[in-house]
N, C-alpha and C positions, 0 to 999 in steps of 0.2 A: 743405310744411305739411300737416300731417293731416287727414285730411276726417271724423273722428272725433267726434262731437261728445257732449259729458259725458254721464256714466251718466246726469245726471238730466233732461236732454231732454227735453222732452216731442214727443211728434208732433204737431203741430196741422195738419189736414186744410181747406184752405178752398174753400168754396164747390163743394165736389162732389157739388153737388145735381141730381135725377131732370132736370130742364130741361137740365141739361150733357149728357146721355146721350141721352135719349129720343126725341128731333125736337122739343121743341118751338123749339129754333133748329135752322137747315135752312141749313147742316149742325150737327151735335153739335160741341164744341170740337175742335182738332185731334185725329188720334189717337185718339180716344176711347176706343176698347176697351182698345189699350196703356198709357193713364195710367189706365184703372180697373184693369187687373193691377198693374201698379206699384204704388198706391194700397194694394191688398190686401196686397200682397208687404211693402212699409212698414209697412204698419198688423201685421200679423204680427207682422215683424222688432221693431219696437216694443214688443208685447206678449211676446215670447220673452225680451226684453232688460230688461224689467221699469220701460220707461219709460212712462209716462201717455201718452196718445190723447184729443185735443181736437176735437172736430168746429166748423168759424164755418159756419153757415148765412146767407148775404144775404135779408134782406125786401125783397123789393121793394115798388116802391106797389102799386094795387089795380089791378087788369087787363095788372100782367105777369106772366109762365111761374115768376116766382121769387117771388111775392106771397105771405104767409103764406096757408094755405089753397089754393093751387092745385097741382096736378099735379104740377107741377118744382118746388114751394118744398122736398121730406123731403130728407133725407140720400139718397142715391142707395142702396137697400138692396143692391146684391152689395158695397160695402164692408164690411157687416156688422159695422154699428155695434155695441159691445155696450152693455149697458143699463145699467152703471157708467161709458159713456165722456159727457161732456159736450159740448149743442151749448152754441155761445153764437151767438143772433143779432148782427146787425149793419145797418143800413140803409145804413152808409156802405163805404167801397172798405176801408178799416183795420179788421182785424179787433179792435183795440185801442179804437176807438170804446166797444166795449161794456166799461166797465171789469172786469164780470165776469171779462172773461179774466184781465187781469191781475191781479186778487185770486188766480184758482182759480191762474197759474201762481207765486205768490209762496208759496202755501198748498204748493205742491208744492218749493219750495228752487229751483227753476230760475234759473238764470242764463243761460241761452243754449234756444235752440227747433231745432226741423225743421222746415222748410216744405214744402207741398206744395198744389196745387189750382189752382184758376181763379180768376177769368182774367188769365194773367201779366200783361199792361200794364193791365192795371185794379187787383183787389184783391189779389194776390199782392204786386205791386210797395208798393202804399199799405201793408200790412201789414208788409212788410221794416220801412222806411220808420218804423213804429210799433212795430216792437219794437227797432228802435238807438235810437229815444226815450223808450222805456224801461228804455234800459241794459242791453238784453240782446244775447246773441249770436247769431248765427242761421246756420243751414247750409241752403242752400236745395239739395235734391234738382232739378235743372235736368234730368233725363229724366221728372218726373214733376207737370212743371203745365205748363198749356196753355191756350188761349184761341182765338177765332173769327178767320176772314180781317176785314180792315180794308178801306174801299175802295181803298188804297192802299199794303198789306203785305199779303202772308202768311202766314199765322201763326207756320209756320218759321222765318219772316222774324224777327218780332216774338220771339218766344222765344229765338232766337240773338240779338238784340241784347239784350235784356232779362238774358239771362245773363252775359252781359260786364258791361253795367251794375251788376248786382248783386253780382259780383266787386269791380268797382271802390271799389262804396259798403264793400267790408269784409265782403260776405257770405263763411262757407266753401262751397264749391262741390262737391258730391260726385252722383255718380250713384247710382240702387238699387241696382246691383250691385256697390259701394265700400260705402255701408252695411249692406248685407245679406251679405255675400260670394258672391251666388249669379251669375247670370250673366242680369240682368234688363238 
């Protein structure tokens, strides 16, 4: 099967905000530095390809690291959002919550997505999850979301299982260096 996903794709990037990188979880999500190269490498490949870039930022409530207003709530700036690309908040784990997305993704013809971010068994997952419920299709980049150890997984862990899982649910499954052709 092709791990190709339509010209009109969009990238939507979730939850790869300043709190996922910086310390303010101890440690950063797995990986870190490697899924913000990725992240980059993506968001490039994206814009070379002449497909749209969606940024979901999480609100958290007030006195957490992803709170509107605090430290870790921006877009992680070495992504290098550009100032036509869209965030859309969110409070909850689906980035579809916000029906904004799926206006802006219907305004663009899209039928199917690229996923990418944090944190895979939290909002990655609910996000899948709410774009098959809204009849879309989705190719999740599985070298390029990532999440924190659990007390009782880690994250490796969680990621490799979460990958199969989201195979199963119907996800296409590809790495950066499948959609980009480079060797990420």
């Amino acid at each position: 099967m092709p791990v190709t996903p339509s010209a009109a794709a969009p990238l939507i990037v979730i939850d790869l905000q300043t709190g996922m990188f910086d310390g303010h979880f101890d440690p950063p999500i797995h990986d870190a530095d490697a899924i913000a190269e990725r992240a980059r490498t993506l968001i490039d490949w994206a814009r070379r390809s002449g497909r749209k870039v969606a940024f979901v930022r999480h609100d958290g409530p007030e006195g957490d690291p992803l709170a509107p207003g605090a430290s870790g709530w921006p877009v992680w700036p070495p992504l290098g959002q550009a100032a036509d690309e869209p965030t859309f908040g969110k409070s909850a784990g689906n980035a579809f919550s916000n029906p904004g997305l799926a206006e802006w993704l219907a305004g663009q013809g899209a039928k199917d997505v690229v996923l990418i971010g944090a944190q895979t068994d939290f909002c990655v997952a609910a996000t899948i999850k709410g774009a098959f419920a809204e009849g879309l299709g989705v190719t999740v980049v599985c070298d390029a979301h990532s999440t924190l150890d659990s007390d009782k997984e880690k994250a490796p862990e969680i990621i490799a299982r979460h990958n199969t899982a989201f195979e199963t649910q119907g996800a296409r499954m590809a790495t950066t260096a499948e959609l980009t052709g480079g060797n990420s």
